[in-house]
N, C-alpha and C positions, 0 to 999 in steps of 0.2 A: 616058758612057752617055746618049743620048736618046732622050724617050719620042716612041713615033708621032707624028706632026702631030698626030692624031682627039684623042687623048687630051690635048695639051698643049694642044688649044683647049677642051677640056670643061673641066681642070683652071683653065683662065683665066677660061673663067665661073662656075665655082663661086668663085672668089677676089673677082671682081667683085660677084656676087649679094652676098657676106659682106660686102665695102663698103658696097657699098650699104644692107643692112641697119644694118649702124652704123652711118653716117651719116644714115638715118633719126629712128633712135633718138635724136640729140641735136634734133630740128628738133620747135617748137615745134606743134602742130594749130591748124591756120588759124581753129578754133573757140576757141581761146582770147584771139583779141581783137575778138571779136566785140560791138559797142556802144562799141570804146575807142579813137578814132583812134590810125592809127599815132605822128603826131607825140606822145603821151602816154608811148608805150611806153618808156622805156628800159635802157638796157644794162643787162644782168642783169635783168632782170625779167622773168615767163614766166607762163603756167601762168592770165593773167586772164578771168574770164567774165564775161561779160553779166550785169546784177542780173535780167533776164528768167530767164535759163536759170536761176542760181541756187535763185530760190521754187518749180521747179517744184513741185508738190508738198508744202505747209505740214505736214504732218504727221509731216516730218524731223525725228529726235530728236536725232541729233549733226551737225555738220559740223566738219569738218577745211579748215579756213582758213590758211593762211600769210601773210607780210606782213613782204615783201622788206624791211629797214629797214636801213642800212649804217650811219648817222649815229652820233656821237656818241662813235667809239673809233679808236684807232691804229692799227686792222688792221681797215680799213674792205670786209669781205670778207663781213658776213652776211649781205647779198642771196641767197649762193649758197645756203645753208645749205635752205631749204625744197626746193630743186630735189632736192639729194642726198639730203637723210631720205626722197625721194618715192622713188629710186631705190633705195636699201637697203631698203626699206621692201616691196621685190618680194619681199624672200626671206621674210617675215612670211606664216605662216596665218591661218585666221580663227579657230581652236581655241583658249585659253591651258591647256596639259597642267598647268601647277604648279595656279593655282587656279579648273578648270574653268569657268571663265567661257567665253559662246558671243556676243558681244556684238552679231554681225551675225546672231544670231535673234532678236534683241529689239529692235534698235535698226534706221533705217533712217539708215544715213551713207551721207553725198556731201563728198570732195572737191571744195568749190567754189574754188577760185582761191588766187588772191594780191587784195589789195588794191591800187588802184592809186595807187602813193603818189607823193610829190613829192622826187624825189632830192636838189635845192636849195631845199628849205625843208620845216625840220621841221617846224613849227608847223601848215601846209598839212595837212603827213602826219598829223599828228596828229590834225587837222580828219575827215580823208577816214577816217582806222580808224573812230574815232568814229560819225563817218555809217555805214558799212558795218556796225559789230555793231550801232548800234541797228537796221538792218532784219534782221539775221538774228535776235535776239534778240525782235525784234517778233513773230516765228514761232512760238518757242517751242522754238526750239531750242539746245542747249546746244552751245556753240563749244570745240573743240580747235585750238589757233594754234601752226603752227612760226613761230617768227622766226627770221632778226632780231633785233637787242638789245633791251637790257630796256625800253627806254625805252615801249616798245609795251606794256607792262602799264598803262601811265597812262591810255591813251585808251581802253584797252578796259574796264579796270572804270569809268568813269567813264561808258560807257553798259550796263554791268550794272549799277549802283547804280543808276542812273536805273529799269531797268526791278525790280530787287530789293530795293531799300533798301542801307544802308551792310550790306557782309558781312566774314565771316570770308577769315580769308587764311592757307594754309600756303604759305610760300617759303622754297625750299629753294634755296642759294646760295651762295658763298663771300666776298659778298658783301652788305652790307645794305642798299643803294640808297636811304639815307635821306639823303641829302647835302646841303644845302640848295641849293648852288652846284658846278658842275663846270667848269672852264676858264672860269670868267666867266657861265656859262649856267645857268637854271634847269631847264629840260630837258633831260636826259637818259640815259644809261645808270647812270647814279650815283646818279637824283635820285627815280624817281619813286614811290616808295612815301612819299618825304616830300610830294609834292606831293598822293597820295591823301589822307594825311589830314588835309591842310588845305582838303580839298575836301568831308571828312565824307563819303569813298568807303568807309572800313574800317572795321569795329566793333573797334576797337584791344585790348579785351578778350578778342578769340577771333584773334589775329594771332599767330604761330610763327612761327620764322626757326630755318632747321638747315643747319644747317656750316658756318658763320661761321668766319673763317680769315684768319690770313695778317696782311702790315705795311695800317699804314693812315695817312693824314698827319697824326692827331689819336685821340682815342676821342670826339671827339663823336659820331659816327653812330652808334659804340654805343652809348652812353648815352643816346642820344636815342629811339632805340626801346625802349631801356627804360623810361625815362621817360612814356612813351606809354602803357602798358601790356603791349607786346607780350613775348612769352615770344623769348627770345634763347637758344637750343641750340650752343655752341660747337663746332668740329670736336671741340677734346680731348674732350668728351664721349662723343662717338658710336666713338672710335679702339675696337677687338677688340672689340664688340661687336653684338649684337643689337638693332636701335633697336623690333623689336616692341614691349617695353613702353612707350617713348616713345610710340609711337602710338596706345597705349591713353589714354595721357593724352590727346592731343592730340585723339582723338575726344571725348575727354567736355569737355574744355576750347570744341570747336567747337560742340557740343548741334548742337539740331536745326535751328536755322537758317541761310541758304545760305553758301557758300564756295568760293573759287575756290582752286584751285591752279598757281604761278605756279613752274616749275622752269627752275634756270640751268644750262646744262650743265656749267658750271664748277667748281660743288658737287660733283665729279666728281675723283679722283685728274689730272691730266693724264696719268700713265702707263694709264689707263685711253681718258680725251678728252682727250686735248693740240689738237685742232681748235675753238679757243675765242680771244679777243681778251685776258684778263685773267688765263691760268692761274694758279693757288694752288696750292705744294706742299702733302701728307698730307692730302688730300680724301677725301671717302667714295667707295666703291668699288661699283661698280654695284650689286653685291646689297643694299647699305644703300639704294641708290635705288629698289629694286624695293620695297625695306621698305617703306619710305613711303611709295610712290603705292598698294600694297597696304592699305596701314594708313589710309588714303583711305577703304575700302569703308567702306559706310552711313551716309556724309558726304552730305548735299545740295550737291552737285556743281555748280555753276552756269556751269562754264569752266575751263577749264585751258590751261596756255603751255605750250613748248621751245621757249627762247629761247638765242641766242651761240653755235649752231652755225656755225664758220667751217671748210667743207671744204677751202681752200686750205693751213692749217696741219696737217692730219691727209692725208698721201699714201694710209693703206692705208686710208679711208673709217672705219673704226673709230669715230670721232666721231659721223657722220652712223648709222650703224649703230644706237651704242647709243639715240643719241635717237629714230631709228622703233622701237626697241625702249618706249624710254620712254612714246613717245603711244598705243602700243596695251596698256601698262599701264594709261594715265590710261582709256582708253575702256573697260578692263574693270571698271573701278570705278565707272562712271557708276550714277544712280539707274536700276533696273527689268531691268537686264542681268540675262539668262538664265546661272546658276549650275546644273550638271550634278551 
């Protein structure tokens, strides 16, 4: 059976049109590297803007920043990770139906970029995050960051302390990134909340760590943040239950002074986000995640991460899913957001 000529060439350009729409869909907008020579750009990295375009506007309350950062781990794949939270992140409204929060009636967010970092040399990158939230933070605006590994929490509180003083810290991880040393390195995915507080970034007495888990090559790191002050929440803790009333502590333990929150997607079951570099079996399970960044509200909020999204490891995007799920949690908690 053959169709007409008429109709198998209509049918060929509808097939085509649809090509080509997808293949649009992956191609970056000429405006996103606008102020950044091409030789700067590379692979995997997408999505940068001009620091002009950026300020338009000072009176922006959040921005949604990323910060491609691959370094530092055996599955050197979380450059992609901001790309894909941006793509899942379509199927998101602006409504939250659980606890009515309306956050784009009160807030004025802009997706401004990726930073543009230094794929062979961390330290550079390091440099460049740095420079980049001290100008957004100049603003007054309060940054939400997909990474990238963790290692990206060091440079960025280190120009929120600058602009805030030493603050509180909820990090929630499977993982406690106090390490002193990783492969020989003091930077890195392992390392950098120990290197915050030898920079007198944290006020180590309002510091939380929940879901802690899994083998380790010592308990120094444990011990070490305890040692410090910080409160240490182990997974067994948190397994059948309701972490609400952990959060009630966890507000009064932060009082009123500011606080970042820095979440690892790891801290996560893998049967949940297995698209991660470090997974830990019997992790918390997304609605303990939602616990918490809920249990956030009335916190002075001064920044928040999703960090070790690797969509290469997670085929049904699942991963990348639940973390744009997670940052549009974190922005319903910010200070001043419209509750219905």
């Amino acid at each position: 059976y053959c169709l007409p000529e008429g109709e198998q060439i209509h049918r060929l350009e509808e097939e085509m049109c649809r090509l080509i729409r997808r293949i649009l869909g992956y191609l970056i907008p000429a405006r996103a590297i606008v102020g950044i020579p091409l030789r700067e750009v590379e692979y995997g990295q997408g999505h940068q803007l001009a620091d002009e375009e950026l300020f338009i506007g000072a009176d922006t309350k959040a921005f949604m920043k990323s910060v491609e950062l691959p370094m530092s781990t055996e599955k050197k794949i979380f450059q992609f990770g901001p790309r894909q939270i941006r793509v899942e992140s379509a199927m998101l409204r602006a409504y939250n139906s659980g606890t009515r929060a309306a956050p784009y009636e009160s807030l004025v967010v802009a997706d401004i970029g990726d930073v543009n970092v230094n794929l062979f040399d961390l330290k550079d990158t390091c440099k460049r995050i740095r420079e980049a939230y001290r100008k957004i933070l100049a603003t007054g605006c309060i940054p939400l960051t997909m990474g990238g590994d963790h290692t990206i929490a060091y440079p960025i509180l280190q120009a929120v302390a600058e602009r805030h003083g030493p603050v509180g810290l909820v990090h929630v991880d499977a993982h406690a990134d106090t390490s002193d040393v990783v492969l020989g390195e003091k930077i890195g995915h392992g390392t950098p909340f120990r290197r915050c507080v030898e920079e007198g970034l944290l006020d180590c007495n309002r510091v939380v760590q929940i879901g802690l888990r899994g083998t380790g090559y010592s308990p120094d790191s444990y011990e070490w943040s305890r040692a410090q002050g910080f409160r240490v929440v182990q997974v067994e803790e948190c397994w059948f239950k309701s972490l609400a009333p952990l959060m009630s502590e966890v507000r009064a333990q932060m009082s009123s002074g500011p606080v970042y929150l820095s979440f690892d997607i790891d801290a996560l079951d893998p049967g949940f986000a297995p698209g991660t570099g470090t997974p830990e079996i019997a992790g918390l399970t997304p609605t303990q995640g939602v616990e918490i960044i809920r249990g956030c509200r009335g916190l002075n909020l001064v920044g928040c991460d999703l960090v070790e999204v690797s969509p290469p490891y997670d085929t049904t995007g699942n991963t990348a899913l639940t973390g744009a799920n997670l940052l549009f949690e974190m922005m319903c908690v910010l200070p001043k957001v419209k509750y219905y």
